[in-house]
N, C-alpha and C positions, 0 to 999 in steps of 0.2 A: 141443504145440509141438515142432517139430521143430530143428537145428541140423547145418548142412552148413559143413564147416570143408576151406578148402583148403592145403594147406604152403607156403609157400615165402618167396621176401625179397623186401623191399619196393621197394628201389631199380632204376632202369630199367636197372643194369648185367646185371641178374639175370633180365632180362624172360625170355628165350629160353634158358634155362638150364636142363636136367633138373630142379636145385632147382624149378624154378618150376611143375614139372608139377601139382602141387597148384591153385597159382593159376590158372593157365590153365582147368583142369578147372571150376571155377566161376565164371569167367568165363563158362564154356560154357554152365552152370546158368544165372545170373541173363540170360543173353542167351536163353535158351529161355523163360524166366517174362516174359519182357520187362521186367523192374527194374534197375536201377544200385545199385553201392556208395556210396549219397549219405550215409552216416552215418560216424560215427567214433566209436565204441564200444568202451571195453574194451580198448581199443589194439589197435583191430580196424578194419575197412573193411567195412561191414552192406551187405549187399541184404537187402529184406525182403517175404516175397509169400507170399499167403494160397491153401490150397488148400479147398476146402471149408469154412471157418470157421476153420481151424487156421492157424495163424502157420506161416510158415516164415524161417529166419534164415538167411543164408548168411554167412561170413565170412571173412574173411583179412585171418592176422594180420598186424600190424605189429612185431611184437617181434623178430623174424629167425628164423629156422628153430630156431638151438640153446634158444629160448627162447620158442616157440613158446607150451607148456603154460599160459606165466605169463596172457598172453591167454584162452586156451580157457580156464582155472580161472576166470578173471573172466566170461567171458560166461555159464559154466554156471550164476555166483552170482547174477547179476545177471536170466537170464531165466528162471531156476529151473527149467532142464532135466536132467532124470538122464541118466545118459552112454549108457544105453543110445537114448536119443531123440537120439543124435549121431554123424553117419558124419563120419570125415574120411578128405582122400584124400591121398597122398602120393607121390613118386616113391620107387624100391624096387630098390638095386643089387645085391639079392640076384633079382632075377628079368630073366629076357632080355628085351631091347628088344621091347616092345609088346606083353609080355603082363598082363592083366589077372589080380588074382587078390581076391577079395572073403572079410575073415572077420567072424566075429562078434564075437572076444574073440581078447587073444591079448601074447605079445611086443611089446617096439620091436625086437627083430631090431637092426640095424644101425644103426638111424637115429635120429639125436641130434633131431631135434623129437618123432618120435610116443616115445623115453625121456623127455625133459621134460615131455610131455604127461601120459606114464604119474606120472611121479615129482610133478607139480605137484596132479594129481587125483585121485591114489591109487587109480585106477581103470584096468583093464585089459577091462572087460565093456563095448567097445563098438564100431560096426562099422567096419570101414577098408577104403580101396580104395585096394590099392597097383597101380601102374601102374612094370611092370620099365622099365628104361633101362640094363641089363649089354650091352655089345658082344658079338658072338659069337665074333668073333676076341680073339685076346689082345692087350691094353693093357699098355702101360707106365707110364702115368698114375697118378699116385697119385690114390684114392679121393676125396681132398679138394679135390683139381683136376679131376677130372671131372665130380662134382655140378653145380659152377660154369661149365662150359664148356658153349657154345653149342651148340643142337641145329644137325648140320648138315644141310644142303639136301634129301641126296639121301634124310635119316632124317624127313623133316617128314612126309609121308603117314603113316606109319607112325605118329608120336604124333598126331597130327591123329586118325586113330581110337580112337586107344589114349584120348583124350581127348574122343571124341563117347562112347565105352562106358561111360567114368568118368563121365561127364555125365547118362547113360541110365538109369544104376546110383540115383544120388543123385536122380534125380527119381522114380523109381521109390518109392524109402524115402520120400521127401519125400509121394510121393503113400498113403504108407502100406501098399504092397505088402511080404508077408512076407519077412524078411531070404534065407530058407533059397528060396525062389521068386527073390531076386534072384540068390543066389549059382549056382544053379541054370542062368540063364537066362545069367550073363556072365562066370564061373568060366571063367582059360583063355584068355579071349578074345586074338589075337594077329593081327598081322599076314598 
């Protein structure tokens, strides 16, 4: 069994939001397997779809980004997955806008969901796909107002791929393809 976990917040203020690059990304997922998030688990939102006899979970949580972990801890106890059978994807304002970068283990870096992920689970061995949204130009924005603002117009192609790769990534795993072949194949990926 596998489990594919996207970041971001639940409310539609938040839809189009960097925060939400997580969700958006498997949206992408469960629209590729053709299933819907028809469940509500774990204080989670479930699509569920089988590859070859294996389950696969897709999820996003409902707890909100900074609290993220508390969900994932529940879904792992619940479908009795080890972390390493769980990618999650997240948006990542330590990398420039629409670059891909795929690991196996590792830090939360920066970001207060995959920290409460790390702190709720105790577990740091498991794969992530962070998907940059740094400007290249310099901002005056504070970091906690940025996450939350609106991708704009002329920046949508741009995650629009960065969101087919993130998509590509997680089916790839899903479909049981080696981590170090995926990283391989989408490591980098950019605009």
């Amino acid at each position: 069994m596998k489990l594919i976990v996207g970041l971001g917040n639940p409310d539609d203020k938040y839809k189009n939001t960097f925060h939400n690059l997580g969700f958006m990304s498997v949206d992408r997922v469960a629209e590729k397997f053709g299933v819907t998030f028809n469940k509500n688990k774990c204080r989670a939102l479930i699509a569920e779809h089988r590859i070859g006899g294996e389950k696969i979970i897709i999820a996003k949580p409902l707890t909100y980004m900074n609290l993220s972990g508390e969900s994932v801890r529940e879904l792992l106890s619940f479908y009795k997955i080890p972390t390493k059978d769980m990618m999650v994807i997240y948006d990542d304002y330590d990398l420039y806008k629409g670059i891909i970068r795929i690991r196996e283990s590792g830090s939360a870096g920066t970001h207060n969901g995959m920290r409460n992920i790390i702190q709720e689970t105790g577990a740091t061995d498991f794969p992530r796909v962070r998907i940059g949204f740094k400007p290249k130009e310099e901002t005056q924005i504070p970091l906690i107002n940025l996450v939350l603002s609106g991708i704009k117009e002329q920046d949508k192609p741009v995650f629009d791929k960065a969101i087919s790769v993130a998509c590509d990534c997680a089916v790839d795993f899903a479909s049981g393809k080696k981590l170090q072949d995926i990283m391989q194949s989408y490591n980098g990926k950019t605009e």
